[in-house]
mmCIF entry with sequence, helices, sheets and N, C-alpha, C, O atoms, coordinates in Angstrom:
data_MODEL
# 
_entry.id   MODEL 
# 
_entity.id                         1 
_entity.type                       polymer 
_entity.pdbx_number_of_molecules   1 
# 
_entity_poly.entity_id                      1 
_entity_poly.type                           'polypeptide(L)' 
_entity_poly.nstd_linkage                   no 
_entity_poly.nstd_monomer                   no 
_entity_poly.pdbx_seq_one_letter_code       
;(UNK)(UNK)(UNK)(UNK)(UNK)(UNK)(UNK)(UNK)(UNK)(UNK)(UNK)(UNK)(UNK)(UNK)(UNK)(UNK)
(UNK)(UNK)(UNK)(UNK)(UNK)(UNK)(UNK)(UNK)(UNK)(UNK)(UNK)(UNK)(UNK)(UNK)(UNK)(UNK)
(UNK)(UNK)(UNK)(UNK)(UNK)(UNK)(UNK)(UNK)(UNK)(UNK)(UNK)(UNK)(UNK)(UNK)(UNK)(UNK)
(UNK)(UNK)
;
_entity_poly.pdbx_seq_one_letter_code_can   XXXXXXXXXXXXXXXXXXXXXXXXXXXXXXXXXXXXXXXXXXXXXXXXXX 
_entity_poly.pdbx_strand_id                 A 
# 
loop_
_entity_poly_seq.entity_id 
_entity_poly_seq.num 
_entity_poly_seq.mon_id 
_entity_poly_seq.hetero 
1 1  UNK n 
1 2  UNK n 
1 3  UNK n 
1 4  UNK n 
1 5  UNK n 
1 6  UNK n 
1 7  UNK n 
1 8  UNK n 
1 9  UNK n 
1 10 UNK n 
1 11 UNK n 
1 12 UNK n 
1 13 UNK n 
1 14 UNK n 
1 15 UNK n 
1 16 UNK n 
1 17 UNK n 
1 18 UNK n 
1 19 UNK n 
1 20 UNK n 
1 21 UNK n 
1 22 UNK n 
1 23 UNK n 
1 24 UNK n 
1 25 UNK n 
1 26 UNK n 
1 27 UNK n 
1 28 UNK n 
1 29 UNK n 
1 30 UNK n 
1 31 UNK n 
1 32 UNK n 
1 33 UNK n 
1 34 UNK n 
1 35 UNK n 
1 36 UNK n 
1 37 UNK n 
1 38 UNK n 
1 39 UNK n 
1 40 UNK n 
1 41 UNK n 
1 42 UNK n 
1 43 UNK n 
1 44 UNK n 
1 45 UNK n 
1 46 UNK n 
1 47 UNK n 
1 48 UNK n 
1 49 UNK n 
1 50 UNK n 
# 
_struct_asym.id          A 
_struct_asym.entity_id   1 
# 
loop_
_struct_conf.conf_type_id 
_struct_conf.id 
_struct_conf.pdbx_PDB_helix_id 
_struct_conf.beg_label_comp_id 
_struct_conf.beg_label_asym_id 
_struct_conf.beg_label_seq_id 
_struct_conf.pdbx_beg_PDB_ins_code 
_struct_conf.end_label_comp_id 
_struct_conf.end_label_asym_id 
_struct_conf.end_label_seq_id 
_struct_conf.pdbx_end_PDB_ins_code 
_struct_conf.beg_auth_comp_id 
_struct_conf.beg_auth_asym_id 
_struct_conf.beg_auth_seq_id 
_struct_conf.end_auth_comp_id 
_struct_conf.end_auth_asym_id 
_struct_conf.end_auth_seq_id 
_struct_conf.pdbx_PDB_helix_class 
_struct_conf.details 
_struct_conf.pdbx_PDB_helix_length 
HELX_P HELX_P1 AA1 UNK A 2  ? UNK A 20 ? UNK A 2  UNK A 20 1 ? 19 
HELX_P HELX_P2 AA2 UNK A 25 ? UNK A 44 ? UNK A 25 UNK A 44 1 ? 20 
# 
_struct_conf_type.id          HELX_P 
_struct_conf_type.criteria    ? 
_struct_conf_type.reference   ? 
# 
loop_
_atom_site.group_PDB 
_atom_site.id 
_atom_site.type_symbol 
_atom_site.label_atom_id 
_atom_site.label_alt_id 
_atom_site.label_comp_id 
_atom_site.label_asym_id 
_atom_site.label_entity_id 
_atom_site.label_seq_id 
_atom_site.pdbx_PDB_ins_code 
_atom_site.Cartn_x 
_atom_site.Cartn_y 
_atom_site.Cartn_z 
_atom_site.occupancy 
_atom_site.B_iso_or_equiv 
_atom_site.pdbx_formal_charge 
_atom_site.auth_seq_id 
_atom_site.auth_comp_id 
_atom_site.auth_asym_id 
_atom_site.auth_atom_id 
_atom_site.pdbx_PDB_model_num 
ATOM 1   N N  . UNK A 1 1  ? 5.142   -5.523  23.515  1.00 0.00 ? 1  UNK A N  1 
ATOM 2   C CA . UNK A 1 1  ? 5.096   -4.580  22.401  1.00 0.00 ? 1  UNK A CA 1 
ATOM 3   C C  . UNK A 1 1  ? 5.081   -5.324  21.063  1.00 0.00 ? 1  UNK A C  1 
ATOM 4   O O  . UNK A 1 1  ? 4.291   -4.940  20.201  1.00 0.00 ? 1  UNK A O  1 
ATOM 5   N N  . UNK A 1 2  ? 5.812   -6.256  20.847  1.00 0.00 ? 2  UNK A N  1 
ATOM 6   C CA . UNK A 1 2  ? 5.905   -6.933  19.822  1.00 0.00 ? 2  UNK A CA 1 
ATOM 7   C C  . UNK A 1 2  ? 4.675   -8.122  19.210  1.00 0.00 ? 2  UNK A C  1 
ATOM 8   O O  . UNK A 1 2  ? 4.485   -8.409  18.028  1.00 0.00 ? 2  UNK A O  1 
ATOM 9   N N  . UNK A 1 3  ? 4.003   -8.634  20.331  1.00 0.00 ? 3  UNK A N  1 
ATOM 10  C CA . UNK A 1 3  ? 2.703   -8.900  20.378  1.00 0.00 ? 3  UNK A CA 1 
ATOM 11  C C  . UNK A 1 3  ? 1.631   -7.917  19.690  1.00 0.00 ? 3  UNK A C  1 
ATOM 12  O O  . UNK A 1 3  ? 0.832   -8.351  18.860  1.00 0.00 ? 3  UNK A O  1 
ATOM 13  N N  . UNK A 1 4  ? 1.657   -6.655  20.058  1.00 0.00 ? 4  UNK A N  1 
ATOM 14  C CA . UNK A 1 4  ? 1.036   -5.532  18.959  1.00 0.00 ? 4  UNK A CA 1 
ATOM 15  C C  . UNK A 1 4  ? 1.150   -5.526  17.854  1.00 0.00 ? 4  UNK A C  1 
ATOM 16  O O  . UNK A 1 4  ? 0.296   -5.697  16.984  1.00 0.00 ? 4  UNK A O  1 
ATOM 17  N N  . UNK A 1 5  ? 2.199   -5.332  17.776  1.00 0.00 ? 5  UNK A N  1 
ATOM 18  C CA . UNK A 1 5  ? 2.514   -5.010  16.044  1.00 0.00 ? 5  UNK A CA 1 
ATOM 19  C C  . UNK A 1 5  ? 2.092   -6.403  15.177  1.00 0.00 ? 5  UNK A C  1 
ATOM 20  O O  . UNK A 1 5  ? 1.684   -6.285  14.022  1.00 0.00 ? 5  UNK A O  1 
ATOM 21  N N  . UNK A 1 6  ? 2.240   -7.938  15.921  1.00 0.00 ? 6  UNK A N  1 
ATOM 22  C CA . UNK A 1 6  ? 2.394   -8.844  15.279  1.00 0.00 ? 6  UNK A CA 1 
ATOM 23  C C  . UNK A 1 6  ? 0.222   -8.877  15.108  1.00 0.00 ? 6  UNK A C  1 
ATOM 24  O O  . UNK A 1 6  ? -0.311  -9.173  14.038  1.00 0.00 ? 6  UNK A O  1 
ATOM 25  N N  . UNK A 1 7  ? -0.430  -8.588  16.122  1.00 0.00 ? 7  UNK A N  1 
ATOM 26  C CA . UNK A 1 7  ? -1.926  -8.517  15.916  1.00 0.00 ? 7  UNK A CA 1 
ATOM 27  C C  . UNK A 1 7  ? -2.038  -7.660  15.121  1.00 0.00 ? 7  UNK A C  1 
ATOM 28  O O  . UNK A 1 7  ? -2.966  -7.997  14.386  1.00 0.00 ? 7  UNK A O  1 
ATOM 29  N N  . UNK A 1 8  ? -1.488  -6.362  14.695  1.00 0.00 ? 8  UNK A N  1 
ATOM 30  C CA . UNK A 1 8  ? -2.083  -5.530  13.860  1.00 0.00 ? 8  UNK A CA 1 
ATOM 31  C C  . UNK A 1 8  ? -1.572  -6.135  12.621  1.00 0.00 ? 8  UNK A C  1 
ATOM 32  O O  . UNK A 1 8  ? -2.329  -6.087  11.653  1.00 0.00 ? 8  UNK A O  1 
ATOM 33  N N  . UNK A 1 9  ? 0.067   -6.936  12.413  1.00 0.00 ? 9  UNK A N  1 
ATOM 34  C CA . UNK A 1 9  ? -0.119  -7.099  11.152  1.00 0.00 ? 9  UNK A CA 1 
ATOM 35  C C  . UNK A 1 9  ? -1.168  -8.565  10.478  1.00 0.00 ? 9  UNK A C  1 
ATOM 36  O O  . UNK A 1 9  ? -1.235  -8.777  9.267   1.00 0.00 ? 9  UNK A O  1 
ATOM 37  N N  . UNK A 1 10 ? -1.707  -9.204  11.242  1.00 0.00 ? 10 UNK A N  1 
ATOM 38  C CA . UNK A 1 10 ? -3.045  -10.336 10.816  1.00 0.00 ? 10 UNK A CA 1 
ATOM 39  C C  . UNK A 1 10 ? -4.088  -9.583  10.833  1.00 0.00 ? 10 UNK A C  1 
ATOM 40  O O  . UNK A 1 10 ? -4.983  -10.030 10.115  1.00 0.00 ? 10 UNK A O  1 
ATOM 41  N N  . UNK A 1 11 ? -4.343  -8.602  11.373  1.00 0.00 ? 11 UNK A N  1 
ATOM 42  C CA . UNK A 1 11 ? -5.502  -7.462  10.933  1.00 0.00 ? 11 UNK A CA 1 
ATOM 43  C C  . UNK A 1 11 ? -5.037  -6.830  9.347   1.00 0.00 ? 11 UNK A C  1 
ATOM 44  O O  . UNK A 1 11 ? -5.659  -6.851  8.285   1.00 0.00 ? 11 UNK A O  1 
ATOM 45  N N  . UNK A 1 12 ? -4.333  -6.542  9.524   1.00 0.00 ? 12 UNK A N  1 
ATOM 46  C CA . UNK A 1 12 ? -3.894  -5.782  8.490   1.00 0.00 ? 12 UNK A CA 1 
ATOM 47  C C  . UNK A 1 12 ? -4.093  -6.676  6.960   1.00 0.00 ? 12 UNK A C  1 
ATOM 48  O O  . UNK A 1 12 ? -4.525  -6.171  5.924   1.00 0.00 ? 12 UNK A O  1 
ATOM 49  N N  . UNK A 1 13 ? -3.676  -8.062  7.124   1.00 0.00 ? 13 UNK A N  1 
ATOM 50  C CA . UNK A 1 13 ? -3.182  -9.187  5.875   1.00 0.00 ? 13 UNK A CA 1 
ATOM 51  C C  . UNK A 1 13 ? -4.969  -9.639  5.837   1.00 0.00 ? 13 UNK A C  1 
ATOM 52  O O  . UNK A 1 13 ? -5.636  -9.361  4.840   1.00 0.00 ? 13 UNK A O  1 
ATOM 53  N N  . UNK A 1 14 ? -5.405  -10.136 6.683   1.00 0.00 ? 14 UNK A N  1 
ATOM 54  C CA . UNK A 1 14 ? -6.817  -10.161 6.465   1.00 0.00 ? 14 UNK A CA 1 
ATOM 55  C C  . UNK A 1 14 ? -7.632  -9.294  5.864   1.00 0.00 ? 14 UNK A C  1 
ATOM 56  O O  . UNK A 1 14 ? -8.415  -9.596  4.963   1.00 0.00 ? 14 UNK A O  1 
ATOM 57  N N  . UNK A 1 15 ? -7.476  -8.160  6.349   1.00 0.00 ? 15 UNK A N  1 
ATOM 58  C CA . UNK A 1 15 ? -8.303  -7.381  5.875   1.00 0.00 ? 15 UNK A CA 1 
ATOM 59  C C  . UNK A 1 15 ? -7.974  -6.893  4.345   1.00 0.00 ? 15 UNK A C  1 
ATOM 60  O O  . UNK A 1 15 ? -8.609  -6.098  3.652   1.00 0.00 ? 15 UNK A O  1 
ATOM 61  N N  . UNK A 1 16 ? -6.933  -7.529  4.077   1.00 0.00 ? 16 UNK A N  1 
ATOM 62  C CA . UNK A 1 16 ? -6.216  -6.921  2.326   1.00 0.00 ? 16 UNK A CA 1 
ATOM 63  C C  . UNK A 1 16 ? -6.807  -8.062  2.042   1.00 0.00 ? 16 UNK A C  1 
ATOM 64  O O  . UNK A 1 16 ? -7.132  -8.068  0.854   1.00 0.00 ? 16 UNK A O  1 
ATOM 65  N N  . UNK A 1 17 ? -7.190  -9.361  2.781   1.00 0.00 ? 17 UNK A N  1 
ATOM 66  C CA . UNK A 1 17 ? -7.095  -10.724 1.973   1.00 0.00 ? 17 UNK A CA 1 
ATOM 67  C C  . UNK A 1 17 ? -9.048  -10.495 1.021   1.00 0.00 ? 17 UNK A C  1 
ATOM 68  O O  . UNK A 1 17 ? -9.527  -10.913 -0.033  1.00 0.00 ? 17 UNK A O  1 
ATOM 69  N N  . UNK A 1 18 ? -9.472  -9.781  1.962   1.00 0.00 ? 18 UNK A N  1 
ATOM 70  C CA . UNK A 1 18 ? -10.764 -9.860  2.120   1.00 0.00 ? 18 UNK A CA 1 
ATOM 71  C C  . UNK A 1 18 ? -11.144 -8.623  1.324   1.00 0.00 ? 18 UNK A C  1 
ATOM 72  O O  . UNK A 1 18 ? -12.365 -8.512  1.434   1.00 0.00 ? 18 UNK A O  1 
ATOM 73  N N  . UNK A 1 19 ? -10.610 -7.548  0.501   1.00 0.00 ? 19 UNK A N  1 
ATOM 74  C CA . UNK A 1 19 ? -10.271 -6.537  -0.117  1.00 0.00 ? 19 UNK A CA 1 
ATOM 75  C C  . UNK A 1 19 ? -10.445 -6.700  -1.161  1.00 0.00 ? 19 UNK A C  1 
ATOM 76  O O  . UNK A 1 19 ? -11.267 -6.216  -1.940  1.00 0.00 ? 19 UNK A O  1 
ATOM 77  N N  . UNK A 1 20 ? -9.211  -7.832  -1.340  1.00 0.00 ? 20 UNK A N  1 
ATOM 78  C CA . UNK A 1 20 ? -8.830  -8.652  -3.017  1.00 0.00 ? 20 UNK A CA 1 
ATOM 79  C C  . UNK A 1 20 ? -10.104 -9.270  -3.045  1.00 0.00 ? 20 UNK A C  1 
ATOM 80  O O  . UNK A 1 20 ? -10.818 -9.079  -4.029  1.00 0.00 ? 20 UNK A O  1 
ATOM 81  N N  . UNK A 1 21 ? -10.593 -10.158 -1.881  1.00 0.00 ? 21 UNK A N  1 
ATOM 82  C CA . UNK A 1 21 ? -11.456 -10.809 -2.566  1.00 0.00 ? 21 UNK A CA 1 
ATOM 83  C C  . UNK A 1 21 ? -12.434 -9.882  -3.058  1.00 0.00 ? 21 UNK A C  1 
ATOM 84  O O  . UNK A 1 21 ? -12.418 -9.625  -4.262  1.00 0.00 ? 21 UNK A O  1 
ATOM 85  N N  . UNK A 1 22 ? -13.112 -9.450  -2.460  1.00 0.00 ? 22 UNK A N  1 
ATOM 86  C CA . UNK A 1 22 ? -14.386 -8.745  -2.789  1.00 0.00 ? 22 UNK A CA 1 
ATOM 87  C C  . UNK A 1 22 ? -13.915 -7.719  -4.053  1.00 0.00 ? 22 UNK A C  1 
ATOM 88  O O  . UNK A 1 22 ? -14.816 -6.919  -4.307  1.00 0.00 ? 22 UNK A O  1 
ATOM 89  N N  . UNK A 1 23 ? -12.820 -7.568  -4.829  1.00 0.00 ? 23 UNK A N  1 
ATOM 90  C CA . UNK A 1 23 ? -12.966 -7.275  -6.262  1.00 0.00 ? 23 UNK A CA 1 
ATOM 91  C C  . UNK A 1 23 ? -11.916 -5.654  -6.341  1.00 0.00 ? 23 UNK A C  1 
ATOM 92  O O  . UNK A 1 23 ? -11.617 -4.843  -7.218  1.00 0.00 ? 23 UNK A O  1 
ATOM 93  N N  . UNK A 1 24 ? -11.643 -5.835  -4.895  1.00 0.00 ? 24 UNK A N  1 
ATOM 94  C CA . UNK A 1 24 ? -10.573 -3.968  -4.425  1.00 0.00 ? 24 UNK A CA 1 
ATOM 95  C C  . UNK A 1 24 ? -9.152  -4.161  -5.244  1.00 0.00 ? 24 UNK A C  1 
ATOM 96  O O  . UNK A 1 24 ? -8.313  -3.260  -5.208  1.00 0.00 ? 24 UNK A O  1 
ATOM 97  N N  . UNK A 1 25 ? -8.965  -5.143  -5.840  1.00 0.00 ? 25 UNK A N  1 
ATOM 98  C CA . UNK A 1 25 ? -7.786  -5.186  -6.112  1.00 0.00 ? 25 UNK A CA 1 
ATOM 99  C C  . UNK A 1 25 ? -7.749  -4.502  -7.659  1.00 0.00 ? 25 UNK A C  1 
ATOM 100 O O  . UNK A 1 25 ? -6.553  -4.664  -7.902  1.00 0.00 ? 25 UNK A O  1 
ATOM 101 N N  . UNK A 1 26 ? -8.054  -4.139  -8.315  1.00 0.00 ? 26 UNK A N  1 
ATOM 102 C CA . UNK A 1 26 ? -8.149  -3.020  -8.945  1.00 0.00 ? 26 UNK A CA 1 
ATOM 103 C C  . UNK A 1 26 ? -8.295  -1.722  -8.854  1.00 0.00 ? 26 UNK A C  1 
ATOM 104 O O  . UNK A 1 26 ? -8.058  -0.944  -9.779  1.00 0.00 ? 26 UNK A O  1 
ATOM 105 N N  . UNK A 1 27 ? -8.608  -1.474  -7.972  1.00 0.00 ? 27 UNK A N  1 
ATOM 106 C CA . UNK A 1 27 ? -8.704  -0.095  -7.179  1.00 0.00 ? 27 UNK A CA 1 
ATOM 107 C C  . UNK A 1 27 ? -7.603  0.295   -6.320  1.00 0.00 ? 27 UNK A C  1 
ATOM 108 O O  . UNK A 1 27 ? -7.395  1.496   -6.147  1.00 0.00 ? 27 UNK A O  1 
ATOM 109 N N  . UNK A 1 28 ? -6.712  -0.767  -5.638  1.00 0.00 ? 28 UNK A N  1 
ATOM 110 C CA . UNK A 1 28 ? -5.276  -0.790  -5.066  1.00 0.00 ? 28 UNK A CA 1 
ATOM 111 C C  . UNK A 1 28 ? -4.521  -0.816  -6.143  1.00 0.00 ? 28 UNK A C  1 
ATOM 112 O O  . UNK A 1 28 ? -3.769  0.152   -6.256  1.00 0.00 ? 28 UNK A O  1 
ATOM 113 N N  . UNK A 1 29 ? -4.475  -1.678  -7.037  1.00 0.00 ? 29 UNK A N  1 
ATOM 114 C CA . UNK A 1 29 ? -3.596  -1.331  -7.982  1.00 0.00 ? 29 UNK A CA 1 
ATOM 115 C C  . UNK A 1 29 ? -3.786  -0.210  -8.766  1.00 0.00 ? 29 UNK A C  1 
ATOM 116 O O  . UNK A 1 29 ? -2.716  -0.014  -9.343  1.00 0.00 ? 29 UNK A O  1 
ATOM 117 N N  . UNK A 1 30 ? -4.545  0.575   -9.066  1.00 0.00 ? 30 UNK A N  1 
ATOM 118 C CA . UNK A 1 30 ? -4.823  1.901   -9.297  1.00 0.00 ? 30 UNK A CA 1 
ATOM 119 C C  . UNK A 1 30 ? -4.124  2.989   -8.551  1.00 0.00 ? 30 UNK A C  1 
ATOM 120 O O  . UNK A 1 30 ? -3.279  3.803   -8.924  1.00 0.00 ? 30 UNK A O  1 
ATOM 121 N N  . UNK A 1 31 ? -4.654  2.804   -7.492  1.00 0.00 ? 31 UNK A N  1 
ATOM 122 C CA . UNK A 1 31 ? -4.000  3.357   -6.197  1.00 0.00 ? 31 UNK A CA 1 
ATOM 123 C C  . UNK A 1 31 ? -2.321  3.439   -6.297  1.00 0.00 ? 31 UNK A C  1 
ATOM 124 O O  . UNK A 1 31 ? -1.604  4.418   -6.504  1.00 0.00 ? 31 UNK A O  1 
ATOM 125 N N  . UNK A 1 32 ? -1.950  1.926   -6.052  1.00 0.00 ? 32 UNK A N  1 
ATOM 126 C CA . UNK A 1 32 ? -0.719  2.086   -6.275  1.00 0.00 ? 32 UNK A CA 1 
ATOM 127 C C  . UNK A 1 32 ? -0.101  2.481   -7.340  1.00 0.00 ? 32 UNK A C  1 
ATOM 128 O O  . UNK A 1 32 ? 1.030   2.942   -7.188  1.00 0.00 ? 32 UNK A O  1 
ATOM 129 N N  . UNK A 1 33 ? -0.600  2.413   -8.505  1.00 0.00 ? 33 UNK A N  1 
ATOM 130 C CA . UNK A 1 33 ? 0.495   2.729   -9.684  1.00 0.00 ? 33 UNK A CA 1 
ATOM 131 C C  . UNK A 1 33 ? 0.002   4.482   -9.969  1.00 0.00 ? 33 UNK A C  1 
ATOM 132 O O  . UNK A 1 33 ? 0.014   4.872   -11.137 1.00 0.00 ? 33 UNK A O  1 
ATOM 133 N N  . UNK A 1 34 ? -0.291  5.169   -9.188  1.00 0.00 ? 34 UNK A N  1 
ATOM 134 C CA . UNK A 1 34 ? -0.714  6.522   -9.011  1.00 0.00 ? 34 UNK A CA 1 
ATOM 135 C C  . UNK A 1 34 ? 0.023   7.337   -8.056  1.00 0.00 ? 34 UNK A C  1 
ATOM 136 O O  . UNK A 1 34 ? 0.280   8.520   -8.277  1.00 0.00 ? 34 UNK A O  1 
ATOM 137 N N  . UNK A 1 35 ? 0.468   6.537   -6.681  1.00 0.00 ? 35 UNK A N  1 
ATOM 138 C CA . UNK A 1 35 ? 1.101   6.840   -5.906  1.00 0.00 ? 35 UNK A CA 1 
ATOM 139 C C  . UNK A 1 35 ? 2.998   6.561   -6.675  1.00 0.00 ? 35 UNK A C  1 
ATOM 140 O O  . UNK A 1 35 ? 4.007   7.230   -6.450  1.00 0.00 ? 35 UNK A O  1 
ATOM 141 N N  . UNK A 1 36 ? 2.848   5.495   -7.458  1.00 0.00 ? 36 UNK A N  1 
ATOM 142 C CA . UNK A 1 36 ? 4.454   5.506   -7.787  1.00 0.00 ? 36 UNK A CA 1 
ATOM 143 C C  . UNK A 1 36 ? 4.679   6.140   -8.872  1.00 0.00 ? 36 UNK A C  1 
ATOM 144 O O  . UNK A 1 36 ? 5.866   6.196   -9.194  1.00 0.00 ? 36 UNK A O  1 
ATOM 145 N N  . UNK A 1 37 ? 3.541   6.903   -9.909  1.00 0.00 ? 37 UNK A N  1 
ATOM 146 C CA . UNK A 1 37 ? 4.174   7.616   -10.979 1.00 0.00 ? 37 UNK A CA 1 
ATOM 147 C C  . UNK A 1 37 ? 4.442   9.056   -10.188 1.00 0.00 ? 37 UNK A C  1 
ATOM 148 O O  . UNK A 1 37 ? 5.255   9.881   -10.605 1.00 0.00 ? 37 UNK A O  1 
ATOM 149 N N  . UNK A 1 38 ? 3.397   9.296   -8.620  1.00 0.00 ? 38 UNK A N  1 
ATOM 150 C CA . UNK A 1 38 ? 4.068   10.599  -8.398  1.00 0.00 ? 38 UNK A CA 1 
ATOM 151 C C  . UNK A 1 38 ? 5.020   10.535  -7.818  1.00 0.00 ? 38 UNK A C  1 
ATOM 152 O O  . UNK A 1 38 ? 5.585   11.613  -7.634  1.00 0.00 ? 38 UNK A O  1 
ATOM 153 N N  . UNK A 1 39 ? 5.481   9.656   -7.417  1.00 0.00 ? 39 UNK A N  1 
ATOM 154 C CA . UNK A 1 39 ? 6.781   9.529   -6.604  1.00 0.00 ? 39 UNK A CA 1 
ATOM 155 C C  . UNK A 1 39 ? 7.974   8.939   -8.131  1.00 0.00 ? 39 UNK A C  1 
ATOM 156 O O  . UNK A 1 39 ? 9.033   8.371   -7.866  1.00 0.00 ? 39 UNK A O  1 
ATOM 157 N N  . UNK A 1 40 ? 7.720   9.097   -9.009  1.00 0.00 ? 40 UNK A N  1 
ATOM 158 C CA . UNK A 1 40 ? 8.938   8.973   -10.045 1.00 0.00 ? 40 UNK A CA 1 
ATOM 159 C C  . UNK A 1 40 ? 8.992   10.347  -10.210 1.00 0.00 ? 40 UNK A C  1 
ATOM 160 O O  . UNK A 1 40 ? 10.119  10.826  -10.334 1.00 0.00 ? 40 UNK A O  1 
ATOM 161 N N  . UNK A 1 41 ? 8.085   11.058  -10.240 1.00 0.00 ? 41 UNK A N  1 
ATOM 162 C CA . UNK A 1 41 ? 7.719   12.951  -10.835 1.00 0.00 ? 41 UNK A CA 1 
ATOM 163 C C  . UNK A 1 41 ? 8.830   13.513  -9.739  1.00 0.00 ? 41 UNK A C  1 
ATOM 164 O O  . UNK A 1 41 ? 9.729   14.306  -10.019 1.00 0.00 ? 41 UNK A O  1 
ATOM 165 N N  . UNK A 1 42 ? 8.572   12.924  -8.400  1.00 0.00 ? 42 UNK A N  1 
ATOM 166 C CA . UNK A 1 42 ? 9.110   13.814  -7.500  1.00 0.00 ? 42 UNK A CA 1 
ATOM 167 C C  . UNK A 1 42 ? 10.588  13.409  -7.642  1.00 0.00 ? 42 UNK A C  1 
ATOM 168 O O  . UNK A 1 42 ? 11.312  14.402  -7.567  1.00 0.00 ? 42 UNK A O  1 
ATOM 169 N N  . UNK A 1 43 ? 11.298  12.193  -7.834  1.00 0.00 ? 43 UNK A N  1 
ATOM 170 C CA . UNK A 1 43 ? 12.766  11.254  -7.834  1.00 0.00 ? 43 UNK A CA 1 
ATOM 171 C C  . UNK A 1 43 ? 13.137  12.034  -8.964  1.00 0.00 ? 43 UNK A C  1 
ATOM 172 O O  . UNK A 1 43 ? 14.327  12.342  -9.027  1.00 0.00 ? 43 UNK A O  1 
ATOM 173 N N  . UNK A 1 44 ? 11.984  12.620  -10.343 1.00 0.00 ? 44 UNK A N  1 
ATOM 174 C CA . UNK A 1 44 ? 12.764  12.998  -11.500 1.00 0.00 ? 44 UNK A CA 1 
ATOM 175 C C  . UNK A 1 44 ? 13.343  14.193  -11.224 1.00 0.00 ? 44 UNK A C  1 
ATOM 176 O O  . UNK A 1 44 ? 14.382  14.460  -11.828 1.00 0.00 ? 44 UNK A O  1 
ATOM 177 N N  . UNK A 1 45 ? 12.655  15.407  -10.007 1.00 0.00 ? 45 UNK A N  1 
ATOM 178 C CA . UNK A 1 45 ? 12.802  16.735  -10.041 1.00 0.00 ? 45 UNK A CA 1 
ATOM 179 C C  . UNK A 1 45 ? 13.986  16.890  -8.999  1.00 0.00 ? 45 UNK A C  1 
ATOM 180 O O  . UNK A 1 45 ? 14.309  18.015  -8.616  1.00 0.00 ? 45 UNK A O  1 
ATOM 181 N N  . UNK A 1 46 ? 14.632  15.750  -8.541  1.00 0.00 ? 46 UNK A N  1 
ATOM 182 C CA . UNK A 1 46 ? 15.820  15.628  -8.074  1.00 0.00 ? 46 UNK A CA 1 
ATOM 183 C C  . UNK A 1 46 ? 15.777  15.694  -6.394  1.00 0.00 ? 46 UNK A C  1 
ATOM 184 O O  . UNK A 1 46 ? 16.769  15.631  -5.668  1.00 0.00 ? 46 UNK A O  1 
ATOM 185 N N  . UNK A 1 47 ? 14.000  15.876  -5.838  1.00 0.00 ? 47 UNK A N  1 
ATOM 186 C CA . UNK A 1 47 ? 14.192  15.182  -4.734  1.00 0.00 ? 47 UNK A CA 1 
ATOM 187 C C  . UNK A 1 47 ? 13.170  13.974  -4.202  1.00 0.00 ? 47 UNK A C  1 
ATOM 188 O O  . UNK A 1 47 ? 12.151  14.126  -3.528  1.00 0.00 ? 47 UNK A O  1 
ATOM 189 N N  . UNK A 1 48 ? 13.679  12.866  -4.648  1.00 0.00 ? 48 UNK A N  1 
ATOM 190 C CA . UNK A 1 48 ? 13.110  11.957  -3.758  1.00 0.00 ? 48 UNK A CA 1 
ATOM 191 C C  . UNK A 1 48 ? 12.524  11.935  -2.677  1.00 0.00 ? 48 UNK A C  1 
ATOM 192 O O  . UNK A 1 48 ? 12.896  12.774  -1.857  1.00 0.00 ? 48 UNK A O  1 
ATOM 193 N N  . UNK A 1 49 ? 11.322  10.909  -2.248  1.00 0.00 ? 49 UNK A N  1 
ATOM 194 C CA . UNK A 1 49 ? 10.967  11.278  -0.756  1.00 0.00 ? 49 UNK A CA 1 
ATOM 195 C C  . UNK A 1 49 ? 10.986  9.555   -0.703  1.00 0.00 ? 49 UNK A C  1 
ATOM 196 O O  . UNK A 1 49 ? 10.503  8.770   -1.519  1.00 0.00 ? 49 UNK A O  1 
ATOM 197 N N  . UNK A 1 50 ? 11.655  9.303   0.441   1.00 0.00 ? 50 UNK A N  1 
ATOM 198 C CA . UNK A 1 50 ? 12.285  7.711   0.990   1.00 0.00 ? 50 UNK A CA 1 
ATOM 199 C C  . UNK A 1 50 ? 11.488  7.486   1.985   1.00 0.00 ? 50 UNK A C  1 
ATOM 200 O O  . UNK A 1 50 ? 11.601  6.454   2.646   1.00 0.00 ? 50 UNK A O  1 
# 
């Protein structure tokens, strides 16, 4: 089982490595700082989602 998870996460890091390169890393960071202002909206209205 642990063999799984450890192949999906070098799939996973590659495929981000190869993301950044090709120029996605503006578009993730987009991404991300979109996903954490709604998740401050939701922490402000007093319920968090963890």
């Amino acid at each position: 089982m642990t063999s799984v998870y450890t192949i999906l996460l070098c799939l996973c890091t590659i495929t981000c490595i190869l993301f950044l390169a090709s120029g996605g890393g503006e578009i993730l960071y987009q991404w991300c700082t979109k996903k954490l202002h709604e998740w401050l909206n939701k922490s402000e209205r007093g319920t968090p989602e963890l």
